[in-house]
SEDREN-506477 format. One line per 2 residues: number of its first residue (from 1); their letters; for each residue x, y, z of C-alpha. Coordinates in nm, 3 decimals. Layout:
NUM = a = X:Y:Z  ...
END
This chain:
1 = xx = 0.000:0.000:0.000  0.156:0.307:-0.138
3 = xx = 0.186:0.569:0.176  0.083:0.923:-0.001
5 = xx = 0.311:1.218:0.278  0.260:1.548:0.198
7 = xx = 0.414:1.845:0.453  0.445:2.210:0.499
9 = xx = 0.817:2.283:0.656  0.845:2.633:0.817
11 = xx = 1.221:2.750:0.819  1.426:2.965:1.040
13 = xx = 1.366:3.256:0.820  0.995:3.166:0.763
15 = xx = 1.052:3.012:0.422  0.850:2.724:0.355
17 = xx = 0.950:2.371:0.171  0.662:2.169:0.039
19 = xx = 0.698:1.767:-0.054  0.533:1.490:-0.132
21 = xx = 0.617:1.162:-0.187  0.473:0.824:-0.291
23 = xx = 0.644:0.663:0.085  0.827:0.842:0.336
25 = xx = 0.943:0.801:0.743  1.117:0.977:0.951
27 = xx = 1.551:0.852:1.007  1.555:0.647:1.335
29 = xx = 1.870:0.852:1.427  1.771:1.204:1.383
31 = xx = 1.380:1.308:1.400  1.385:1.603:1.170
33 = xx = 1.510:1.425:0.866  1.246:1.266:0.642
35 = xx = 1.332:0.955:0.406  1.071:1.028:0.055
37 = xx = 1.078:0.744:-0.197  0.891:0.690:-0.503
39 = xx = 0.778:1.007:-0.652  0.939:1.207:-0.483
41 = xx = 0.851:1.640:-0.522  0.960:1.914:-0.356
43 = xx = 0.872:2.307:-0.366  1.040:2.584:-0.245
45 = xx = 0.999:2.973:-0.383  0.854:2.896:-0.719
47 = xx = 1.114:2.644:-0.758  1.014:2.231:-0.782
49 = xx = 1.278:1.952:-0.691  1.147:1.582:-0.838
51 = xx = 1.397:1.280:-0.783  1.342:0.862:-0.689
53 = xx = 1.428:0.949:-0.367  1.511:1.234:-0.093
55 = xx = 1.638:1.317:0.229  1.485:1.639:0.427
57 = xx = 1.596:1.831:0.728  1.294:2.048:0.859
59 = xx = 1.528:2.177:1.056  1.818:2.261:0.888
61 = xx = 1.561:2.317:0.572  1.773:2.144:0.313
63 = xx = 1.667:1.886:0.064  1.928:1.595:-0.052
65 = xx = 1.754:1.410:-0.393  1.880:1.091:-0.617
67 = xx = 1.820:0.946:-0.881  1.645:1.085:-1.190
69 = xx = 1.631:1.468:-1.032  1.510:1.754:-1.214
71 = xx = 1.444:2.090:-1.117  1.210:2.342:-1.259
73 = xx = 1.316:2.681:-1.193  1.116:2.878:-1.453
75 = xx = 0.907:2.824:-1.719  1.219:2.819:-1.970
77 = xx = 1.486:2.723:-1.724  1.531:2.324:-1.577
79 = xx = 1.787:2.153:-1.467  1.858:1.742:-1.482
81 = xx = 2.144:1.555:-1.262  2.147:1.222:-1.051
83 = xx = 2.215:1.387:-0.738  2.129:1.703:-0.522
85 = xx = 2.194:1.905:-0.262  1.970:2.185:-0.188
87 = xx = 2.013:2.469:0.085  1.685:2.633:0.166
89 = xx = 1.789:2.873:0.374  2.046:2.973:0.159
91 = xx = 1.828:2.912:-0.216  2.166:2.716:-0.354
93 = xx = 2.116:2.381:-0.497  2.405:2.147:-0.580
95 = xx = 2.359:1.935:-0.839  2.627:1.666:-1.022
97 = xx = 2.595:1.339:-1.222  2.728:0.996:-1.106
99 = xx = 2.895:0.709:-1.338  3.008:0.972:-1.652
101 = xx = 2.674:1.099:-1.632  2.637:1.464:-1.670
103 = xx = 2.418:1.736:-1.545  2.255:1.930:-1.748
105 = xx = 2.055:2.311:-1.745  1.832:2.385:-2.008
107 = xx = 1.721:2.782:-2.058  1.520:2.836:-2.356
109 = xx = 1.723:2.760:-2.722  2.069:2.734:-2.431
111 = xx = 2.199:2.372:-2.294  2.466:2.367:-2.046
113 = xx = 2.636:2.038:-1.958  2.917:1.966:-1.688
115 = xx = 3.002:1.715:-1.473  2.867:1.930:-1.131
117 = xx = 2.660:2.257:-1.121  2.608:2.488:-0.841
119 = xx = 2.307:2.714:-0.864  2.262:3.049:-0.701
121 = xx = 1.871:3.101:-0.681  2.002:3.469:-0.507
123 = xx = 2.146:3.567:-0.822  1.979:3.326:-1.057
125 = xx = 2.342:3.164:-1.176  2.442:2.886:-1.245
127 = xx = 2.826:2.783:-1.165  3.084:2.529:-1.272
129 = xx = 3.436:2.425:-1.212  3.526:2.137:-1.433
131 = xx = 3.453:2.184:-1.734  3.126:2.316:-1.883
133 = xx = 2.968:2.244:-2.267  2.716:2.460:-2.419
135 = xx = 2.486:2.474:-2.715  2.326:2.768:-2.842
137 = xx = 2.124:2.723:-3.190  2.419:2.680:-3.401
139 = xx = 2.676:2.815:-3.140  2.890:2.593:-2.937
141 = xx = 3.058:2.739:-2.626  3.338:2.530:-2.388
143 = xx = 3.569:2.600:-2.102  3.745:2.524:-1.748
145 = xx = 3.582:2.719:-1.514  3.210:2.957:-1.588
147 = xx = 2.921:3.095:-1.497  2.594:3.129:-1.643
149 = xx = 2.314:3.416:-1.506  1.967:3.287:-1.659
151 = xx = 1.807:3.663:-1.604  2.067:3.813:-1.870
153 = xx = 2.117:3.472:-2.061  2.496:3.526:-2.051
155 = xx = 2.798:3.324:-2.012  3.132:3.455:-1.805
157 = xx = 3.365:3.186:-1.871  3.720:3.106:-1.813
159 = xx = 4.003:2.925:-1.873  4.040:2.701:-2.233
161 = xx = 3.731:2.898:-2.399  3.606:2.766:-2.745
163 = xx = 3.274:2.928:-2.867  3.234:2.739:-3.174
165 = xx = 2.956:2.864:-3.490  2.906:2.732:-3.822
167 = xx = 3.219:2.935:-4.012  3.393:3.019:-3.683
169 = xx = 3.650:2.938:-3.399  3.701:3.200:-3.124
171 = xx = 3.967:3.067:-2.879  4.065:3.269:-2.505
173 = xx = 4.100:3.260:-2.178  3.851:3.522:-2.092
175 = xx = 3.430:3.520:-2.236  3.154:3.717:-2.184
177 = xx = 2.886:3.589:-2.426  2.523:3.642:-2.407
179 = xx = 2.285:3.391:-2.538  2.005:3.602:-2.675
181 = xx = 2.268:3.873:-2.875  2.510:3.661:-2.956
183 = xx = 2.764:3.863:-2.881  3.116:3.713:-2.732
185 = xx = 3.356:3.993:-2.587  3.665:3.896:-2.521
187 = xx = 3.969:4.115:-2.289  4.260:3.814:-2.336
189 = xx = 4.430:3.714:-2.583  4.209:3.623:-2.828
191 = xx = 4.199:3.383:-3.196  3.896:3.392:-3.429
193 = xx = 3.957:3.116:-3.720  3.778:3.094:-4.004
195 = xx = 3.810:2.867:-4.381  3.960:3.306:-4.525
197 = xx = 4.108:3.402:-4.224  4.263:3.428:-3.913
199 = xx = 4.227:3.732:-3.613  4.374:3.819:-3.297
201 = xx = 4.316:4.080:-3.092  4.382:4.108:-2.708
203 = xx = 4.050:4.308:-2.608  3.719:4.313:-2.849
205 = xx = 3.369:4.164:-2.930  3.255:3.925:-3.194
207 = xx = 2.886:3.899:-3.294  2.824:3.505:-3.394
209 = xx = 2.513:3.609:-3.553  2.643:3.824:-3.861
211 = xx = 2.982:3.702:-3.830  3.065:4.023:-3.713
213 = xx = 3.410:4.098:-3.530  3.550:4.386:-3.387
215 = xx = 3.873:4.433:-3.222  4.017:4.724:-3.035
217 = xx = 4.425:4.617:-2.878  4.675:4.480:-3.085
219 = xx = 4.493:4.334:-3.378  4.594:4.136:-3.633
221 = xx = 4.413:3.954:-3.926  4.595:3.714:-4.155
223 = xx = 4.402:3.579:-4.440  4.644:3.380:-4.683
225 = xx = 4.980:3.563:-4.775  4.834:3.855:-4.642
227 = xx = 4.868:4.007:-4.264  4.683:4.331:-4.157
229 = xx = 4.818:4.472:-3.850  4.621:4.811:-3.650
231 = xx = 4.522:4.923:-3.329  4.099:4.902:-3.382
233 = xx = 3.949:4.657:-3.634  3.545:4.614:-3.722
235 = xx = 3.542:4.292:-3.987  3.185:4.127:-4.138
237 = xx = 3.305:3.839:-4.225  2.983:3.777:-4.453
239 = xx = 3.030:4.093:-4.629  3.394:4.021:-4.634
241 = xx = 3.422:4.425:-4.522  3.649:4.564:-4.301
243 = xx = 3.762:4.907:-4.156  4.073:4.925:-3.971
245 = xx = 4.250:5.268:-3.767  4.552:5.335:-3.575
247 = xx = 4.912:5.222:-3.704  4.760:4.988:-3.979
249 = xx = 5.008:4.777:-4.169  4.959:4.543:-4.454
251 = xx = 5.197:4.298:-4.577  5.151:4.085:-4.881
253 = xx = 5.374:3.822:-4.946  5.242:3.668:-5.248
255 = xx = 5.285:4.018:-5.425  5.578:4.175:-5.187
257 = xx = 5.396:4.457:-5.097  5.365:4.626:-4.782
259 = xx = 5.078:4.902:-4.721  5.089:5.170:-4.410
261 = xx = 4.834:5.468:-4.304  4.635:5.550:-4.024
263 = xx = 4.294:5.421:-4.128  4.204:5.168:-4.401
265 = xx = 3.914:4.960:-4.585  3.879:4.643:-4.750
267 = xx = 3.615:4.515:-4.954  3.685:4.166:-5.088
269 = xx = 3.330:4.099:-5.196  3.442:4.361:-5.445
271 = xx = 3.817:4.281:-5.447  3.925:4.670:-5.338
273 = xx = 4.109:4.806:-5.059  4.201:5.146:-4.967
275 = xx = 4.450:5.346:-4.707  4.429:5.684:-4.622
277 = xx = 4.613:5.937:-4.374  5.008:5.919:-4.457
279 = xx = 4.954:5.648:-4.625  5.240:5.431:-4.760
281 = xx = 5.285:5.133:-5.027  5.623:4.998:-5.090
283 = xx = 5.668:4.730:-5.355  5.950:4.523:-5.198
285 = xx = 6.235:4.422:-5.445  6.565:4.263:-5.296
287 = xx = 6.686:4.632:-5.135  6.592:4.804:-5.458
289 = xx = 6.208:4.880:-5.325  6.006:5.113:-5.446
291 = xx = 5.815:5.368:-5.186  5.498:5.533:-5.252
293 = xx = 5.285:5.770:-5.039  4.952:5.980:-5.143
295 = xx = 4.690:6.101:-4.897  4.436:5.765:-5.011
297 = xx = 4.582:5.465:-5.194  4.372:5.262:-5.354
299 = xx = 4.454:4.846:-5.413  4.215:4.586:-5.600
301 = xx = 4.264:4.224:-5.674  4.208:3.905:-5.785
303 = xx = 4.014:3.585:-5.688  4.375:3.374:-5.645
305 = xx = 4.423:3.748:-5.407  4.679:3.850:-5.653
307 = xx = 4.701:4.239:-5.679  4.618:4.419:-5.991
309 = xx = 4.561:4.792:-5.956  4.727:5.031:-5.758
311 = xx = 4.567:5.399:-5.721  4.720:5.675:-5.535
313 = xx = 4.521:5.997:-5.543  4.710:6.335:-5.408
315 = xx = 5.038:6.462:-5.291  5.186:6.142:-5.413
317 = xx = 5.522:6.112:-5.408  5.769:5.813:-5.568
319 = xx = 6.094:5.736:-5.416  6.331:5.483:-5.549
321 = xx = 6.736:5.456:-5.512  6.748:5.563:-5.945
323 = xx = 6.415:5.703:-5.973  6.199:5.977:-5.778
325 = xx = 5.843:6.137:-5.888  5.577:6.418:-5.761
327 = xx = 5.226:6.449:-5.895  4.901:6.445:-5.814
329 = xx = 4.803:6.097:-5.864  4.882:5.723:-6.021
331 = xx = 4.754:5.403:-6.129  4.939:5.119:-6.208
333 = xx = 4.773:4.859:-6.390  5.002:4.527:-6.291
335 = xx = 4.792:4.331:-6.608  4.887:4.551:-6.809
337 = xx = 5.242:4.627:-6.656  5.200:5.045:-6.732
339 = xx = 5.202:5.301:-6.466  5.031:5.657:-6.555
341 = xx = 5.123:5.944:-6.369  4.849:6.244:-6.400
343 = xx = 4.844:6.646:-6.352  5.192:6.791:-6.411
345 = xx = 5.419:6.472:-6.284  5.816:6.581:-6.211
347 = xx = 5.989:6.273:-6.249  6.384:6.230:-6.152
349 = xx = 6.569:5.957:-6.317  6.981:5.963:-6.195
351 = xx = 7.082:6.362:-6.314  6.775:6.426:-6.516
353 = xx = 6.448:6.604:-6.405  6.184:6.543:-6.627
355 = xx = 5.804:6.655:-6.621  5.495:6.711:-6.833
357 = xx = 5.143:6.725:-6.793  5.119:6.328:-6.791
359 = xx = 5.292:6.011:-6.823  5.293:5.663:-6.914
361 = xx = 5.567:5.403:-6.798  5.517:5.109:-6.938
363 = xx = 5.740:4.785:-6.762  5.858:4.446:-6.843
365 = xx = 6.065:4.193:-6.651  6.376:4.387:-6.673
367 = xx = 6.205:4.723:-6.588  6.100:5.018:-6.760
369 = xx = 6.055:4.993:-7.157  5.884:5.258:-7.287
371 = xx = 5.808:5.604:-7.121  5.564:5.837:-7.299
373 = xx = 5.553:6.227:-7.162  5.265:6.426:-7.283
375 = xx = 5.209:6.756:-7.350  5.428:7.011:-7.218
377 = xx = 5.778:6.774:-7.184  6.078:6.986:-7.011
379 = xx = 6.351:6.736:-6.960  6.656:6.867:-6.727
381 = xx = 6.956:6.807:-6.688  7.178:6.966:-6.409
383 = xx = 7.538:7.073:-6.516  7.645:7.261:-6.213
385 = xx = 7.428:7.594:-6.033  7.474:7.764:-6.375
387 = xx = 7.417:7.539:-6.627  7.193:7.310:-6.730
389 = xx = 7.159:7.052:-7.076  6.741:7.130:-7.155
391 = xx = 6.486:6.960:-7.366  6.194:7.084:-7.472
393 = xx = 5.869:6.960:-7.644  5.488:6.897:-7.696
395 = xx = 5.517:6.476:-7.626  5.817:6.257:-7.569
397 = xx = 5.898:5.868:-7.608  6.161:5.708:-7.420
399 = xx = 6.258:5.371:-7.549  6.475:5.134:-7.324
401 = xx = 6.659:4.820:-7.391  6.713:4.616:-7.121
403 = xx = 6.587:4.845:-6.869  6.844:5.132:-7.004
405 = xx = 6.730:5.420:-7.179  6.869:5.365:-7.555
407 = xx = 6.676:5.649:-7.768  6.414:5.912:-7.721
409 = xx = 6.197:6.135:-7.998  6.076:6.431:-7.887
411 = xx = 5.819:6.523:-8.156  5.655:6.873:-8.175
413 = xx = 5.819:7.238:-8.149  6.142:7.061:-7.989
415 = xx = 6.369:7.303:-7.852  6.680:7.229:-7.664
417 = xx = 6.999:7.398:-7.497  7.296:7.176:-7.456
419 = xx = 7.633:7.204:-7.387  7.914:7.068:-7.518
421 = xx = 8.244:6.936:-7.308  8.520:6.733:-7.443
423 = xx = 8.747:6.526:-7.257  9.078:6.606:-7.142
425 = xx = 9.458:6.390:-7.134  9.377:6.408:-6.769
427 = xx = 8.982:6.243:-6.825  8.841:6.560:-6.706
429 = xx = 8.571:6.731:-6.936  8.610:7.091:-7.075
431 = xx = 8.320:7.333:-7.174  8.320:7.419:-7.561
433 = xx = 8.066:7.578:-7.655  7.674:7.567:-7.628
435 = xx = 7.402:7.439:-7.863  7.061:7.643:-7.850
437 = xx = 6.788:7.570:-8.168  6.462:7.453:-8.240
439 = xx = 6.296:7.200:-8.498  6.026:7.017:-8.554
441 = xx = 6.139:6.738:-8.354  6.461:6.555:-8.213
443 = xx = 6.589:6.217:-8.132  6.822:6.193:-7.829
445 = xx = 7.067:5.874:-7.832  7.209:5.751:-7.509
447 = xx = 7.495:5.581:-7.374  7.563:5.452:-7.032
449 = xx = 7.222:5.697:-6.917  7.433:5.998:-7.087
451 = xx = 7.331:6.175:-7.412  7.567:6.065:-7.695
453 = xx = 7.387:6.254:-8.007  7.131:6.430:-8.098
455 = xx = 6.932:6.474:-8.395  6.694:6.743:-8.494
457 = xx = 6.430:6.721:-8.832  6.207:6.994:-8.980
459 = xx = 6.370:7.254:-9.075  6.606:7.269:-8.732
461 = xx = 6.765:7.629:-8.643  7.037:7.550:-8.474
463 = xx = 7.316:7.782:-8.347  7.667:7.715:-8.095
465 = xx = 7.757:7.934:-7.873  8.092:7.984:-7.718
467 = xx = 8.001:7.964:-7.307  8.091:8.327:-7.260
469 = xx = 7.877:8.452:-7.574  7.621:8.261:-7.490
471 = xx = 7.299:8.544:-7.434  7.154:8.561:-7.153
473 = xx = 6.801:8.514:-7.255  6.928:8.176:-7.429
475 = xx = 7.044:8.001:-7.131  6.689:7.889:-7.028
477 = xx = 6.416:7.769:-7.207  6.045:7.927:-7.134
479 = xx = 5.882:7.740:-6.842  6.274:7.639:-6.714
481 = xx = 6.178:7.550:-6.315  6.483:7.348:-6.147
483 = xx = 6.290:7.116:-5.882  6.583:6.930:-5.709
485 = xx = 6.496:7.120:-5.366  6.147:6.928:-5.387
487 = xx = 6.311:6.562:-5.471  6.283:6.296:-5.226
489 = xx = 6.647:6.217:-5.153  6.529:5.950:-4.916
491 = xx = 6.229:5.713:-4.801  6.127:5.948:-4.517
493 = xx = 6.134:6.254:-4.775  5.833:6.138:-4.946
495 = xx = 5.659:6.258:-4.588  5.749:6.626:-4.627
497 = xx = 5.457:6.853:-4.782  5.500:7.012:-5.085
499 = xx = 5.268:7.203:-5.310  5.352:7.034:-5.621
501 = xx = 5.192:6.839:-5.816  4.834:6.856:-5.647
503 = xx = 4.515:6.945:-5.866  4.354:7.253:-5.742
505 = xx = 4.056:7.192:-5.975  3.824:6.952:-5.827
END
């Protein structure tokens, strides 16, 4: 015959347990504990205890279950283990699993497993120490040592932290994550892996929900052969869109580029990227690099992340150990191998200054092969403070042979002044004279980078001077403007402001 107890406890503090059971008697050695089997339910608060069997003090008001216990705490929130120990006077239960059995707490679209749970009815948190697993829709979430508050459905974790989604890894030390947000933030060192890249940061958020990280100490994303380094990163890794400020640095080892500026973008659902604010691209080439800086510089790429367009736009300025350039902006089309310099580029190649109001350099593997200079060509070159050898012309081709400049035309009202040394028994030069004239156009041969003969068609007027006769008003051509002051002599030169160059006409 089934014995049917039921019982109102009062507690120290006026708190009430209520029980039933399907059997029950009191322990022979101590009156105010009651044995419950067989159906065994308990309620305390709002909360109800069920379990095979139970133990309760009516005096000390605490509740010992086993076997099959579960415990209702809310309408969303329940907990399952095989064994319990419940303080009513304090409103913490203990709960942990027996034989590799684990206890689990279920809150809404959250499961939390571990081998023993402590639960804080006070503060509505759950605790664990050895190891807690949790599943959240299509997040995953493990570590050491956590604690779980059911009012604000979040997670503070610790120690070995995985949170796990369907495209991502986040691994730390150090979790907050809430449940209902999705939102992990993170103040350890911290690794996000994904199948297109890899980030670390050491303080920063990451939204499992739209993929969405941000990162604000020490960041760093590598995604193939390329590593982005900055002090604050925001990255959608759906949109594949990223901004990035403070001391960003790019390098690119498939392409041997590096990038630098103060804030940048990257688009690679569109294949573009962008720096701005002293920003810096240097093409890396065995100690013969390249340097470039504009106010914005503009990259796009490839789907095998290969680069192939590079867009500088204002106060850019070129510096390379033989070469050196000013303008306004570029765009170098690696496809195509051809860089174009726009509005009014000054170019320096060894002793000659060259400019005009554009230019093409077009490139093959053993460098420069063709240069074109349109409109407006002054080429310069400097023969001490007094003189200097000038060309002059409408449009100008340089042709190259193996990277050396072997002939150039300049075609349309070509005008030059040139002087004329000879060498001496003792291998110095000597002035002779001076060549001033004009034709229709001119072909410059060179040898070892050095005019060696020129050649002027169209009816040329040309007349030699001796030095001293030379006339005054013949000793420049119109628009003559020696730049050398404004050349970058040096990497760090390409920093220093100057006016020259920039479009004022936007």
């Amino acid at each position: 015959m089934l014995l049917l107890l039921c019982g109102i406890v009062p507690t120290r503090a006026q708190k009430l347990i209520e029980y039933e059971a399907g059997m029950g008697t009191r322990d022979p050695n101590n009156s105010d504990v009651w044995i419950l089997y067989r159906r065994v339910r308990a309620t305390h608060e709002g909360m109800t205890l069920y379990a095979d069997s139970a133990l309760l003090n009516t005096k000390r008001n605490d509740f010992t279950a086993f076997r099959n216990v579960k415990i209702i705490l809310s309408d969303t929130t329940t907990i399952w283990g095989d064994e319990l120990y419940y303080d009513g006077q304090k409103r913490i239960a203990d709960i942990w699993g027996k034989k590799g059995k684990k206890v689990k707490l279920k809150d809404g679209a959250t499961t939390l497993t571990t081998d023993r749970l402590t639960y804080d009815r006070n503060q509505n948190t759950a605790f664990y120490e050895n190891g807690g697993h949790a599943t959240n829709h299509a997040d995953t979430l493990d570590s050491r040592i956590g604690r779980y508050n059911t009012d604000l459905n979040t997670f503070f974790i610790y120690g070995e932290v995985q949170l796990k989604d369907s495209t991502s890894l986040l691994v730390t030390d150090t979790l907050v994550f809430n449940t209902e947000t999705n939102l992990a933030t993170f103040t350890s060192p911290t690794h996000i892996y994904s199948d297109s890249a890899t980030l670390y940061s050491e303080a920063g958020n990451y939204d499992s929900g739209i993929d969405y990280a941000r990162s604000y100490k020490n960041s760093h994303v590598k995604s193939g052969e390329k590593t982005l380094m900055c002090d604050t990163l925001f990255y959608n890794k759906r949109s594949q869109f990223g901004q990035a400020w403070g001391h960003v640095f790019i390098f690119d080892s498939i392409n041997d580029i590096t990038c630098r500026g103060r804030y940048g973008e990257t688009d690679q659902s569109n294949k573009t990227s962008f720096v701005t604010d002293s920003a810096l691209v240097v093409f890396v080439d065995k100690g013969d690099s390249l340097y470039l800086h504009a106010d914005t510089i503009f990259t796009t790429n490839n789907s095998d992340q290969k680069f192939e367009t590079v867009r500088a736009n204002y106060h850019v300025k070129i510096f390379r150990h033989d070469a050196q350039a000013l303008c306004d902006s570029v765009f170098y089309s690696q496809p195509d191998s051809v860089v174009r310099l726009y509005y009014s580029p000054v170019l320096w190649y060894n002793d000659y200054q060259c400019s005009s109001d554009t230019m093409e350099i077009f490139l093959d593997t053993a460098g420069v092969r063709q240069a074109n200079l349109n409109n407006n060509v002054m080429a310069i070159e400097k023969m001490d403070e007094d003189k200097h050898n000038q060309v002059k012309g409408r449009n100008t081709i340089v042709y190259f042979t193996e990277g050396e400049p072997n002939y150039a035309d300049v075609l349309g009202s070509a005008q030059m002044v040139y002087y004329l040394t000879e060498q001496q028994p003792d291998s110095t030069q000597a002035l002779v004279g001076v060549n001033v004239g004009q034709g229709s156009s001119m072909r410059i041969y060179f040898k070892d980078r050095q005019p060696e003969k020129v050649s002027t068609y169209g009816k040329p007027d040309m007349t030699a001077y001796p030095y001293d006769k030379l006339p005054a008003d013949k000793r420049h051509l119109t628009g003559f403007e020696w730049k050398e002051n404004q050349r970058p002599k040096s990497p760090k030169d390409i920093f220093i402001e100057e006016n020259i160059g920039r479009k004022t006409d936007r």
